[in-house]
N, C-alpha and C positions, 0 to 999 in steps of 0.2 A: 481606477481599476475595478472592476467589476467582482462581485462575490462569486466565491466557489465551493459551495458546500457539495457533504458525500453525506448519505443517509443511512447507510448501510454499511454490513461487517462481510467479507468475502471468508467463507468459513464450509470445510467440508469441497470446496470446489464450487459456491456458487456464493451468489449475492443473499443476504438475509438483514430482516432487518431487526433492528437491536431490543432487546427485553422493553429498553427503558426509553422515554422520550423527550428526556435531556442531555442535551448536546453543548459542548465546549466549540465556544470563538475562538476564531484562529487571528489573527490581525498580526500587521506587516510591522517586524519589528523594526526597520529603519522610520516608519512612520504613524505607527498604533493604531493605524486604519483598518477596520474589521473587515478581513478581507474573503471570510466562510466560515463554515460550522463543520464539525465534526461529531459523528453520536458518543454519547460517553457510557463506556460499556458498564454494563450490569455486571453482577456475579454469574448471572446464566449467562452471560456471553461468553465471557472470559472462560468459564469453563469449556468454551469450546474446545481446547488443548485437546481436549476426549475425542473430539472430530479430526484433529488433527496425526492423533495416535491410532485412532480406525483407521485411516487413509494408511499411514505408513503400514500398519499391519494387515490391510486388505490383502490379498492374496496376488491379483492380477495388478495392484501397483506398484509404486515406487521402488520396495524391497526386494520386488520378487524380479526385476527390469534388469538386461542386462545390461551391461557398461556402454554398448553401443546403443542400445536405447536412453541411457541415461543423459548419453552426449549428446542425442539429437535433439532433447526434451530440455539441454542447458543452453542449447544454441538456440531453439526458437525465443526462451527466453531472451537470450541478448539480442535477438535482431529485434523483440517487441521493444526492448530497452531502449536501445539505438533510434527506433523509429520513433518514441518519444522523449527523447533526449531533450530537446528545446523543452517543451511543456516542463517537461522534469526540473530542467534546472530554472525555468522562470519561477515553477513553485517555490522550489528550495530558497530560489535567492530571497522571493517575498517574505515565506516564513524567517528567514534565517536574518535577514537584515542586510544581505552581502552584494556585493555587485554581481550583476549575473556575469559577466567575462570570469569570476572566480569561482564559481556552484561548478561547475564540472571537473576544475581542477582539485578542491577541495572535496567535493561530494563525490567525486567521479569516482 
């Protein structure tokens, strides 16, 4: 199986990349095969939270969205979800160790 690393932290509504330049191995727990990387957040990362509570308190987001907006913004989510659904649960099952016939029921 081929590696899959992410280099970067989605924070604020975009791709960024991390304070620090050490990153945690991820490998297949049925088989301890290093199968990507992930960055390992900093303390200036992780305070992103502060990016996360500007967003909610932005004026023209999430808070201020009415419930019909809200619904249409949960449902594109699930159809992005849905349209990787396979990818999703090949991940899960790697990391996790599990048959992938079972990441969707479990994960799902």
């Amino acid at each position: 199986m081929s590696a899959t690393s992410q280099d970067k932290f989605f924070i604020g509504g975009e791709w960024v990349s991390p304070r620090s330049a050490v990153t945690i191995a991820v490998h297949n727990a049925s088989t301890g095969e290093r199968v990507g990387t992930v960055p390992e957040a900093a303390q200036a990362d992780v305070d992103a939270v502060d990016a996360a509570r500007g967003a909610f308190d932005d004026p023209s987001g999430w808070s201020s969205w009415s419930p019909t907006e809200r619904g249409a913004a949960l449902e594109r989510l699930a159809s992005e979800l849905e349209a990787r659904a396979q990818e999703i649960g090949r991940l899960v099952s790697t990391q996790n160790g599990m048959p992938i016939v079972l990441s969707p029921i479990i994960e799902g």
